[in-house]
N, C-alpha and C positions, 0 to 999 in steps of 0.2 A: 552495538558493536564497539563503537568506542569506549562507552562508558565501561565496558569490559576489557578493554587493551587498555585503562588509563590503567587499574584495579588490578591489573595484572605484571604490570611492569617491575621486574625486581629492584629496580632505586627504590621504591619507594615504602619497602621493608621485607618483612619475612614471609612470605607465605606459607598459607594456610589453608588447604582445601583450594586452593585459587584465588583467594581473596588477600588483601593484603590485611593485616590486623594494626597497620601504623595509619589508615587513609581512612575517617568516618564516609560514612554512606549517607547521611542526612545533610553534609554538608554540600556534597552534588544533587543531591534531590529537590534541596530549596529555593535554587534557583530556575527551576522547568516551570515554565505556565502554558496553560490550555489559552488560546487563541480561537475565537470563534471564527476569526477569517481564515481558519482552518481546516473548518467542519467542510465536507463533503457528504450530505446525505443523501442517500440511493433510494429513488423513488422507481416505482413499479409502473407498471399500466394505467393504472387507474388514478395515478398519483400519491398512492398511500405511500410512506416509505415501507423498503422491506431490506433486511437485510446482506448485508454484501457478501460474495461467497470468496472473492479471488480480487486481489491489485496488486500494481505490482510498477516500477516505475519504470520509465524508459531506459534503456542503455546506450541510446543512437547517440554521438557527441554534439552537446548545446542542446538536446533535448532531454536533460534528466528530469526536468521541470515536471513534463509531462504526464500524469498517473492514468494507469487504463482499472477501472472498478466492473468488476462484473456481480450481477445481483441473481437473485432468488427467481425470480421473472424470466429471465435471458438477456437481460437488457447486457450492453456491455458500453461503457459512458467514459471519454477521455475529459480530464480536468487539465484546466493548467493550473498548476499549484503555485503563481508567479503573479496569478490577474490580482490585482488590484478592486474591481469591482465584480460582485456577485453574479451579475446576469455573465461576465466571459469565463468564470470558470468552467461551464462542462462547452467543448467547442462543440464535440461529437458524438452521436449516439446512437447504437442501433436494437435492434432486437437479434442474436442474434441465435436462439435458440427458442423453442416453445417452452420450453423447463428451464431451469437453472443452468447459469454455467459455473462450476463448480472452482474452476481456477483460469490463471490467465500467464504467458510467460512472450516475453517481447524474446524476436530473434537477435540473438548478441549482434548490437551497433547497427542496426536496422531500425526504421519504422512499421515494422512488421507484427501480428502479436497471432499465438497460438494459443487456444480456448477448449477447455477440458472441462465436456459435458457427459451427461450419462446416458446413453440410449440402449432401452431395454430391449429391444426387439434387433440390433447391431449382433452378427452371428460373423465367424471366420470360416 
């Protein structure tokens, strides 16, 4: 989002389709680096990794840090994205489905989170 609000700001020339044509785009790119003490990988049951379905970061204040990863499993795992060393990154973790939980959304400024799973046999 920001790197699209700098890109879009009329100082900084004419636009074009929403891009400005005076601002190169390799010159904000060059400076992004991958950080391994960034990776978060979502491990399964069994411990294999498997892919994550839904994250999504806290909105509760002083707790943006915190990201909630829900995987392919059910598993649903908070990180602090703040720790320092590898074993306090995930604090919490549950299972909290038999299948996948497909998404994840924290209640605005709460530490609450609501978890979007699929259940076939769920009728109204």
């Amino acid at each position: 989002m920001l790197f699209n609000s700098v890109l879009r700001q009329p100082q900084l020339g004419v636009l074009r389709n929403g891009w400005s044509s005076h601002y190169p785009l390799q010159s904000l790119l060059s400076g992004y680096q991958c950080n391994c003490n960034d990776e978060h990988t979502s491990y399964g049951e069994t411990g294999v990794p498997v892919p994550p379905f839904g994250c999504t970061f806290c909105t509760a204040p002083t707790m943006e840090h915190i990201l909630a990863v829900a995987n392919e499993e059910g598993f649903v795992r908070l990180y602090n994205t703040e720790s320092q060393t590898s074993r306090k990154t995930c604090f919490k973790e549950w299972m909290a489905h038999w299948n996948a939980v497909f998404d994840l959304a924290w209640v605005p400024g709460e530490l609450k989170l609501q978890q979007v799973i699929k259940q076939p046999n769920f009728g109204m």
